[in-house]
C-alpha positions as CSV (number, residue, x, y, z in Angstrom):
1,X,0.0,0.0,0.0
2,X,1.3,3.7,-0.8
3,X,1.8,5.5,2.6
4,X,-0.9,7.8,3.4
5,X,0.7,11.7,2.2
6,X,0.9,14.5,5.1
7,X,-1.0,17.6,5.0
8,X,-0.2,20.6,7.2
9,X,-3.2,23.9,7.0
10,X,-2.2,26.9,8.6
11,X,-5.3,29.0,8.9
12,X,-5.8,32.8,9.5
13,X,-8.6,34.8,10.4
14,X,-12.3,34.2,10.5
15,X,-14.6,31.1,11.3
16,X,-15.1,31.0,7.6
17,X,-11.6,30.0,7.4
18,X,-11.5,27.2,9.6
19,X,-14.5,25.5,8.5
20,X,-13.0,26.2,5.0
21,X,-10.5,24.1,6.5
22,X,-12.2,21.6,7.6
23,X,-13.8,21.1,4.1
24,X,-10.2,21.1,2.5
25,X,-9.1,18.4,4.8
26,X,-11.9,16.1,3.7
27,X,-11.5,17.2,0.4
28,X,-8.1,16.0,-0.1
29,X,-8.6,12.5,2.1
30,X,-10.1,11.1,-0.9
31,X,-6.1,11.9,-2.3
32,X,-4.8,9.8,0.2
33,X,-3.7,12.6,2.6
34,X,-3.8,13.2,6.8
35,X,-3.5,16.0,8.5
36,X,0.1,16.4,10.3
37,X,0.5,19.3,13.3
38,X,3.9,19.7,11.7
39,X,4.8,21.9,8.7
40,X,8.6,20.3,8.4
41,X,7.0,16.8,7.4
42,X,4.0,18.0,5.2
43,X,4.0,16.4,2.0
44,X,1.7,19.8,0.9
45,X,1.3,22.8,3.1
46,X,-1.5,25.1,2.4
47,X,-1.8,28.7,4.2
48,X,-5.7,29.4,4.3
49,X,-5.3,33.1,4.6
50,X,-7.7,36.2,5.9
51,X,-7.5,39.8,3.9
52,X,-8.9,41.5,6.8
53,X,-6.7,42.2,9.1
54,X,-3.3,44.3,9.2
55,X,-0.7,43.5,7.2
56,X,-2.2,40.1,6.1
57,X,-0.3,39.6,2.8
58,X,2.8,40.5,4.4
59,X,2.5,38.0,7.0
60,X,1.7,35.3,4.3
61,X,5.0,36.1,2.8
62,X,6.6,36.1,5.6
63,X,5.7,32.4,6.6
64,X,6.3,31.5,3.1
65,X,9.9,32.5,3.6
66,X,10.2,30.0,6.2
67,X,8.5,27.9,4.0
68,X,11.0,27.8,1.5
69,X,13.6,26.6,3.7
70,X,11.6,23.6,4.6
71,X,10.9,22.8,1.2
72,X,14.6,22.8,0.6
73,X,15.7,20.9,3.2
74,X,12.9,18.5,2.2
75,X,14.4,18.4,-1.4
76,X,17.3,17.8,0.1
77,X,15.9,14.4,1.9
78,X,14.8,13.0,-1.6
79,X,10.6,14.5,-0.3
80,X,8.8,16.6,-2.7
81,X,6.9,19.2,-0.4
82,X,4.5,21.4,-2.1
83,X,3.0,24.5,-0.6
84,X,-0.3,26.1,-1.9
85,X,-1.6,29.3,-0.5
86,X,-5.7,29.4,-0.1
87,X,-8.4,31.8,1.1
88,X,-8.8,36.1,0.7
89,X,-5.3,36.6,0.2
90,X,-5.1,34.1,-2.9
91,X,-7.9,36.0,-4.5
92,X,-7.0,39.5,-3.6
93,X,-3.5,38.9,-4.9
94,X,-3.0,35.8,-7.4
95,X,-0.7,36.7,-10.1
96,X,1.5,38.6,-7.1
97,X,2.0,35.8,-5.0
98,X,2.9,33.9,-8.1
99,X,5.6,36.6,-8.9
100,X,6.9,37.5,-5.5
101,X,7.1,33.4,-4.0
102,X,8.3,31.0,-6.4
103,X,7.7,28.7,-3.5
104,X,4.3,28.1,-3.7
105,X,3.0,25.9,-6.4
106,X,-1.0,26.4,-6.0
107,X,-2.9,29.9,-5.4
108,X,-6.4,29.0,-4.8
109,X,-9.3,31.6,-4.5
110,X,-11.7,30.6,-1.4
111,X,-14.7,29.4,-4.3
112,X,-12.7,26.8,-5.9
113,X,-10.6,24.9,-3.0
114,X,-12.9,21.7,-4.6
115,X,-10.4,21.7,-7.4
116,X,-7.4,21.4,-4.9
117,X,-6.9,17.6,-6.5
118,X,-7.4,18.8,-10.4
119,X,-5.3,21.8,-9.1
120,X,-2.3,20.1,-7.6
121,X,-2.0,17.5,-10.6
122,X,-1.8,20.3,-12.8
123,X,1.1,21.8,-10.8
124,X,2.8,18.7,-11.1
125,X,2.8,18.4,-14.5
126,X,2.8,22.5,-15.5
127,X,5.0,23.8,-12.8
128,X,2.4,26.1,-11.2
129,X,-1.2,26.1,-10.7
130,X,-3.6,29.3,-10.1
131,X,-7.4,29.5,-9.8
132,X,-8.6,33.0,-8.2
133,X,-12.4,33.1,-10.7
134,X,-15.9,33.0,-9.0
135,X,-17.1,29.8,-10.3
136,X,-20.5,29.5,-11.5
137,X,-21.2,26.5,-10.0
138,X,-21.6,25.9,-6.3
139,X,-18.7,24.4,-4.7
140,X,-20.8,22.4,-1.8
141,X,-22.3,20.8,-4.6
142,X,-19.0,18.9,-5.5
143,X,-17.1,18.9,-1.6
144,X,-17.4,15.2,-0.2
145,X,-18.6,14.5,3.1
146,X,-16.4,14.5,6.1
147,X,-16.0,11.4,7.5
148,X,-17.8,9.5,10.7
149,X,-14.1,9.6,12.2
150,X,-13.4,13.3,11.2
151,X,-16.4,14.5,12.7
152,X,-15.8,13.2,16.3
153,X,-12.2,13.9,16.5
154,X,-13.6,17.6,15.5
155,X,-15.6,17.5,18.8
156,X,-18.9,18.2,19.7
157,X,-19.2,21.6,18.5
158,X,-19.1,21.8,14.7
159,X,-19.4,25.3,12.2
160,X,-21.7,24.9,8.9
161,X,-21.3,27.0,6.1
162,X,-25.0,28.9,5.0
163,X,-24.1,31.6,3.1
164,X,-21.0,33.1,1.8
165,X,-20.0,36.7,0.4
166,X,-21.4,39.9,0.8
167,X,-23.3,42.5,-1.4
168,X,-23.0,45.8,1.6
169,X,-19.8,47.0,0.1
170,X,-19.1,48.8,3.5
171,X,-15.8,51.2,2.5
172,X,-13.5,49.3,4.6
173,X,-13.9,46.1,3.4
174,X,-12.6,43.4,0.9
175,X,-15.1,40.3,1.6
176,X,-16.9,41.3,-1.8
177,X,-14.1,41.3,-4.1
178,X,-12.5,38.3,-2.0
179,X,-15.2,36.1,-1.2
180,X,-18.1,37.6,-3.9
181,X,-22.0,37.9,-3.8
182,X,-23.9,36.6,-1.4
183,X,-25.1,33.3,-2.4
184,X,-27.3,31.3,0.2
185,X,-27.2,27.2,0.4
186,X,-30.4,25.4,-0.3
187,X,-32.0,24.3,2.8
188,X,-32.0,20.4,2.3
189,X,-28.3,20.5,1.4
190,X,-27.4,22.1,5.3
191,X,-30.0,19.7,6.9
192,X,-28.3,16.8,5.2
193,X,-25.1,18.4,7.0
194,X,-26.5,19.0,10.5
195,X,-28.0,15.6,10.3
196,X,-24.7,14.1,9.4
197,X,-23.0,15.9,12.2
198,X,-25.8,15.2,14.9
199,X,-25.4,11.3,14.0
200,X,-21.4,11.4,14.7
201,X,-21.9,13.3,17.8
202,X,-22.2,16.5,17.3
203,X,-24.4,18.6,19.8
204,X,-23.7,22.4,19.0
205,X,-24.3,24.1,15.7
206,X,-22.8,27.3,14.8
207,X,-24.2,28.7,11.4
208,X,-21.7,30.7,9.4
209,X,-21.6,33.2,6.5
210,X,-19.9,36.6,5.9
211,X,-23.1,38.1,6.6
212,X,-25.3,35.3,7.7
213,X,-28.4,36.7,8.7
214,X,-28.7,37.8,4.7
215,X,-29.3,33.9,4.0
216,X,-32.2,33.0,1.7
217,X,-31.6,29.8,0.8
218,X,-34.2,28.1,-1.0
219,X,-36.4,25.9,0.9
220,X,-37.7,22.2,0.3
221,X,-41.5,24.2,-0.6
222,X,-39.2,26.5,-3.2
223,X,-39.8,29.3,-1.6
224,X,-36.5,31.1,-0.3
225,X,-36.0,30.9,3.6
226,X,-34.7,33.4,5.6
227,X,-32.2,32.3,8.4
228,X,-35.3,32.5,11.2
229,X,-36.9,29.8,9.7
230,X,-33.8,28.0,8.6
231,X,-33.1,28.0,11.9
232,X,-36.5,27.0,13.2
233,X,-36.1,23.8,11.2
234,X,-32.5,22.9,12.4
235,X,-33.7,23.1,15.8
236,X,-36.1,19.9,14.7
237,X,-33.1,17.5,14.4
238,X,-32.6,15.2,17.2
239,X,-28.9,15.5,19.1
240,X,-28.7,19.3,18.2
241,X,-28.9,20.9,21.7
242,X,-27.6,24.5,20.8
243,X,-27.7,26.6,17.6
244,X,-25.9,29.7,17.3
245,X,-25.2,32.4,14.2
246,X,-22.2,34.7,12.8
247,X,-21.5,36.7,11.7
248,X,-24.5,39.2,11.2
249,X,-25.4,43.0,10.1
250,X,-27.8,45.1,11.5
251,X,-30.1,45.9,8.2
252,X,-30.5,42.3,7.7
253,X,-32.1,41.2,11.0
254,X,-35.8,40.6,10.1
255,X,-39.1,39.1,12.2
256,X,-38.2,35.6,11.7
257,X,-34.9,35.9,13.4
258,X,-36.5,37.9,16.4
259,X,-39.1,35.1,16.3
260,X,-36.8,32.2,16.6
261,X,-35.1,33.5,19.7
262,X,-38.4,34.2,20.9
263,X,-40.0,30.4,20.3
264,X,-36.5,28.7,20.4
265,X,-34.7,27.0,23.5
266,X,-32.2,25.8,21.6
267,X,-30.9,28.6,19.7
268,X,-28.9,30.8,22.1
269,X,-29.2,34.1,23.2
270,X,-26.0,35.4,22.4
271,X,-25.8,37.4,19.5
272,X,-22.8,39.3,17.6
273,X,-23.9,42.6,15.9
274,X,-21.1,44.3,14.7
275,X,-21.9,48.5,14.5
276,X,-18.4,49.4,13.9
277,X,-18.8,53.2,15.4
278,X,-21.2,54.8,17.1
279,X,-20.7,58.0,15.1
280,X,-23.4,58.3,11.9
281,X,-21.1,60.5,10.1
282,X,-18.0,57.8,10.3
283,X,-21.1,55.0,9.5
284,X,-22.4,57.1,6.7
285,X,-18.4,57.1,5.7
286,X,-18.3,53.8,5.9
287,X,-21.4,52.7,4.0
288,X,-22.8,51.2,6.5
289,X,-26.9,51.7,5.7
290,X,-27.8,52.2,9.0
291,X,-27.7,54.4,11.7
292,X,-26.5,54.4,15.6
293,X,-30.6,55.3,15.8
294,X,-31.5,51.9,13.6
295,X,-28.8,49.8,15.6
296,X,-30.2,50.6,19.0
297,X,-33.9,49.8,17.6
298,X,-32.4,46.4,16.4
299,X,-31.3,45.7,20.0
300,X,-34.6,46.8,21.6
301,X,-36.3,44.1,19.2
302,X,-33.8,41.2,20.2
303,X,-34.5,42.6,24.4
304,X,-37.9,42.4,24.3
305,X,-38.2,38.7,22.9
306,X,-35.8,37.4,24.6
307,X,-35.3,39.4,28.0
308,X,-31.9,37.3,28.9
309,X,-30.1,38.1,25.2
310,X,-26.4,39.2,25.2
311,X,-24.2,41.0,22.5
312,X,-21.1,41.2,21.4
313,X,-19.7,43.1,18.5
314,X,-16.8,45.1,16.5
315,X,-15.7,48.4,16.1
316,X,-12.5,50.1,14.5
317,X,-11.0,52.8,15.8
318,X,-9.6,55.9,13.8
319,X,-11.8,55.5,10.2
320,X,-10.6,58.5,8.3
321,X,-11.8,61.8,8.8
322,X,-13.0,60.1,13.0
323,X,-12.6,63.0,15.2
324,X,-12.4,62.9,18.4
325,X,-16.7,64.0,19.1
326,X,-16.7,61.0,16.6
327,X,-15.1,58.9,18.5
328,X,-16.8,59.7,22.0
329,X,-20.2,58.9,20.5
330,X,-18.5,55.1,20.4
331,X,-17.9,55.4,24.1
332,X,-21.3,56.6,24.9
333,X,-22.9,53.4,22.2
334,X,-21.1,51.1,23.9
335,X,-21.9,52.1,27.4
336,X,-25.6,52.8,26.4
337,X,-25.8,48.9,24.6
338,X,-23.7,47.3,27.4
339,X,-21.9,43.9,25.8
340,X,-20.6,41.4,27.2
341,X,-17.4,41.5,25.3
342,X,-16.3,43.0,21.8
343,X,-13.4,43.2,19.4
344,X,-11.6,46.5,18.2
345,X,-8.9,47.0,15.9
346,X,-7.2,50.4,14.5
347,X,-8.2,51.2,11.4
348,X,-5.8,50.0,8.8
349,X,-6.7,50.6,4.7
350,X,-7.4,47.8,2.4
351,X,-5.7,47.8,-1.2
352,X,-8.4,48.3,-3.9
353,X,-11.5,49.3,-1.3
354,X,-12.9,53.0,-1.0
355,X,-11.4,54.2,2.4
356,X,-7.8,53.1,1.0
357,X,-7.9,56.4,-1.0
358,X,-9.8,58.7,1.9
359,X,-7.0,61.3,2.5
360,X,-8.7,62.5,5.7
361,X,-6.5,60.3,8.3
362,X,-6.3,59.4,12.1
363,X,-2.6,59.6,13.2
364,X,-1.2,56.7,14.7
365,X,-1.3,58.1,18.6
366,X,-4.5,59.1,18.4
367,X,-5.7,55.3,17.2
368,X,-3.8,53.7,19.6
369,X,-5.0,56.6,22.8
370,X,-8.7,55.5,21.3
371,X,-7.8,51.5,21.3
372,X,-6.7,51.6,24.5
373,X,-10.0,53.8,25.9
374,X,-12.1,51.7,24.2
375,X,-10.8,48.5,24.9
376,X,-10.4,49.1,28.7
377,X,-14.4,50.3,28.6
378,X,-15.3,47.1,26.6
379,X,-13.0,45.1,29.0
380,X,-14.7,46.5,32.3
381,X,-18.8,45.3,30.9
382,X,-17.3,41.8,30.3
383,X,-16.0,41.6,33.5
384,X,-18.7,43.1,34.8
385,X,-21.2,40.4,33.1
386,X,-19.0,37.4,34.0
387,X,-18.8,38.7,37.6
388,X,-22.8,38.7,37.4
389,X,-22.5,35.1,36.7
390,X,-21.3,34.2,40.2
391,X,-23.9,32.5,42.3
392,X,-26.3,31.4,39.3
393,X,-26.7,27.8,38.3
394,X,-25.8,28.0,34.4
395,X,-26.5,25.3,31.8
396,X,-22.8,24.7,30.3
397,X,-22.1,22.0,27.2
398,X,-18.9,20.3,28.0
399,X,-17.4,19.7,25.4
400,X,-13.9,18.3,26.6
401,X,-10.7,17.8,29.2
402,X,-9.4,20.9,30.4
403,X,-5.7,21.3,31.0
404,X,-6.1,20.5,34.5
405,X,-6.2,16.9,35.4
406,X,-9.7,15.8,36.2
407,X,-11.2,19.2,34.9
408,X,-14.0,19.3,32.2
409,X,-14.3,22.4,30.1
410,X,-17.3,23.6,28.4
411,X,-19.4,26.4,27.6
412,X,-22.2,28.8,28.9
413,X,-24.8,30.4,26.5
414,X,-23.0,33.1,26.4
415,X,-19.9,31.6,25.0
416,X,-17.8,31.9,28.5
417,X,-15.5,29.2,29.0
418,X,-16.6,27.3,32.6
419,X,-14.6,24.6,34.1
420,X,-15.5,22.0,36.5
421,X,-13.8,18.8,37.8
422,X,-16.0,15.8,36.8
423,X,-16.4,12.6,35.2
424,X,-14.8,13.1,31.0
425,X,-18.7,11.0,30.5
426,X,-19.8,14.4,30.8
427,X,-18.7,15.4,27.4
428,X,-21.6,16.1,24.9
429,X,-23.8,16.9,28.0
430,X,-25.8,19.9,28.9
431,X,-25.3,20.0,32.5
432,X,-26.6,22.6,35.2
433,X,-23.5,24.4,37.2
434,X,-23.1,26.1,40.1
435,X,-20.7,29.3,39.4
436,X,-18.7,29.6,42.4
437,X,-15.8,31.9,41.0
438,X,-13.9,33.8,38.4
439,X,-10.7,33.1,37.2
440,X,-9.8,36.0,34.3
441,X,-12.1,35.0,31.8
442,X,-12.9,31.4,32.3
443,X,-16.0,30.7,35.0
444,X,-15.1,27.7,38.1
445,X,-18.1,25.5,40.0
446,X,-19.1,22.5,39.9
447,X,-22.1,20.2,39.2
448,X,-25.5,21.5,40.6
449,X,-26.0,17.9,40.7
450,X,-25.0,14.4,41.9
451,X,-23.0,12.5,39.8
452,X,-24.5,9.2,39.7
453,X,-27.9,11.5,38.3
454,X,-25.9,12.2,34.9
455,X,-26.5,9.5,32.3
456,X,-23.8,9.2,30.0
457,X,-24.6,9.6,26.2
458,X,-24.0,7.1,24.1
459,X,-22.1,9.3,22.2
460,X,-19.9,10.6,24.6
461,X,-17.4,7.5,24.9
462,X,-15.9,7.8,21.6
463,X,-16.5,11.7,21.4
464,X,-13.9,11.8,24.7
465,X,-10.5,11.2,23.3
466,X,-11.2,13.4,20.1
467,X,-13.2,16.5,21.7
């Protein structure tokens, strides 16, 4: 028998990216390859890059320069490593990556990592292999299934892909150029996934899409579903115990998703809205489409149907032309929302979007002062919201060993990290906790109650030594 080939992913950024992952490992299993935690012994290397943050390319170049050395030393063992970089960065800059690394043999656009097999053969017989188009045909259509075996070792907590690209073309961004028009999944195709996963253990679904709450797929009556009712249906499946949603905007949050955390137990009440500033000039600047005035009416909806609901969100500090009145109307959104936690980044321009070429901007002190504000206010409502959690009896998933011996990590609603020290036939459970204290961000306790009352799933013996 040929020895099974290694495969090393390195993946930046987003959720996208590691479910994109996930896909390009089961992809490429058919080819005989395994995943390896190792770049030095990979067989292929692929760097499943993100466009969004600072300096992304340059960091891609950077690891392909220590890339190159293992793919000599490689060469010099008589191995053949190749290297293929994937994702935003690919499709943002194809030809360059091409030109500026003669290391890399594949660039691959994140719509067509399907043709990683027809993609690598051609490299090996052509040198070099590039695909950075939008295809027109739908790339779930032709990704395999992952495996009963890939699934558990994945855990019990598993992202599915609903909806890709965006059409907002917010003035900071590069997911339309990078990742396209939104395009929505049929319904039966992501059932047939959830179902899959619930079967192989899986108890938590996160739904995931550059702008998710857009989705309208079309439905098994052919009508086109909105992500409410997508979501009511998911909630159906026996084993799925949670649902949750990201990432979403704010002018795309309609009755049916209000309604299905209203109606549903399972889907929980955790929500991240990104507003980005809390100044309508800078969101007017950014092409945003709504207002501080429509955001805060978005969160009154989500309050009154579900009284216990919690949000998180982004922002960027130091958009050109924010002043410093601009910037103080963030402070005073944030402390008028209340989240329990949110991320922030300095603003940093985007070859080829609008804002790249806005003259108007923020000097480097002044974006890191902001940052800094900013981040200690956001930092002081999470701790102030996990500190609120002392004392309650929680519901947590525990989903696997902590570092700890005899500690079981899972998660609240919310998303906090809670450790307790149990049985590992927890795992896969939903269990009532006790919070009893706080250490930084992760919540301690234990069992609300006895032991011998859990009954283990059947599930949860062979989900234990993968989770």
């Amino acid at each position: 028998m040929t020895p099974p080939r290694k495969l090393h992913i390195k993946s930046y950024g987003c959720q996208m990216n590691v479910y994109d992952a996930q896909r390009m490992v089961d992809t490429l299993a058919g080819e005989g390859f395994v995943e390896t935690a190792s770049a030095d012994d990979a067989d292929l290397v692929i760097l499943n890059t993100c466009h969004i943050r600072e300096k992304a390319s340059e960091k891609v170049y950077s690891e392909l320069g220590r890339l190159r050395v293992a793919k000599d030393e490689a060469a010099r063992q008589g191995r053949v490593m190749n290297i293929a970089v994937a994702g935003c960065v690919a499709q943002a800059e194809g030809e360059e990556i091409i030109r500026r690394a003669p290391v890399v043999d594949v660039v691959v656009g994140p719509q067509s990592y399907h043709h990683l097999p027809q993609l690598l053969a051609r490299a090996k017989s052509h040198g070099r292999a590039i695909e950075t188009e939008f295809p027109l045909l739908d790339k779930f259509s032709f990704l395999p299934p992952p495996r009963p075996d890939a699934i558990r070792a994945r855990g019990i907590s598993s992202f599915v892909t609903v909806q890709e690209g965006c059409d907002k073309f917010c003035t900071f961004c590069v997911v339309p150029y990078t990742r396209g028009a939104e395009v929505s999944r049929p319904v039966a195709k992501i059932i047939d996934d959830v179902m899959r996963l619930a079967d192989n253990g899986v108890r938590e679904i996160t739904l995931i899409g550059q702008n998710v709450n857009a989705y309208h797929g079309e439905g098994p009556d052919g009508q086109s579903w909105p992500l409410g009712k997508l979501l009511t249906r998911l909630a159906e499946i026996p084993g799925i115990g949670r649902l949750r949603y990201s990432t979403s905007h704010p002018r795309d949050v309609d009755d049916s998703l209000i309604e299905a955390h209203r109606d549903l137990p399972a889907l929980m009440p955790f929500v991240h809205l990104p507003v980005q500033s809390g100044s309508d000039r800078i969101l007017a600047a950014m092409n945003r489409k709504h207002t501080t005035g429509d955001y805060r009416k978005v969160i009154d909806r989500f309050r009154k149907a579900r009284q216990d609901i919690a949000f998180s969100s982004d922002f960027i500090v130091g958009f050109p032309g924010e002043t410093e009145e601009d910037f103080l109307a963030t402070l005073a959104l944030v402390t008028q929302i209340g989240y329990a936690g949110a991320y922030s980044f300095k603003y940093s321009p985007r070859p080829g979007t609008p804002a790249a070429e806005m003259r108007e901007t923020v000097s480097a002190e002044d974006m890191d002062e902001r940052l800094v504000r900013l981040q200690g206010l956001i930092d002081s409502q999470q701790s102030a919201f996990n500190m609120a959690s002392i004392g309650k009896t929680v519901d947590v998933l525990f989903e696997r060993a902590a570092r700890n011996p005899g500690q079981i990590v899972g998660r609240t609603a919310y998303l906090q990290p809670a450790h307790v020290i149990a049985a590992p036939d927890i795992i896969g459970q939903v269990l009532p906790m006790k919070i009893e204290s706080l250490e930084r961000y992760s919540l301690l306790g234990e069992l609300a109650t006895p032991m011998h009352a859990h009954t283990t799933r059947a599930a949860s013996s062979h989900m234990t030594n993968g989770a």
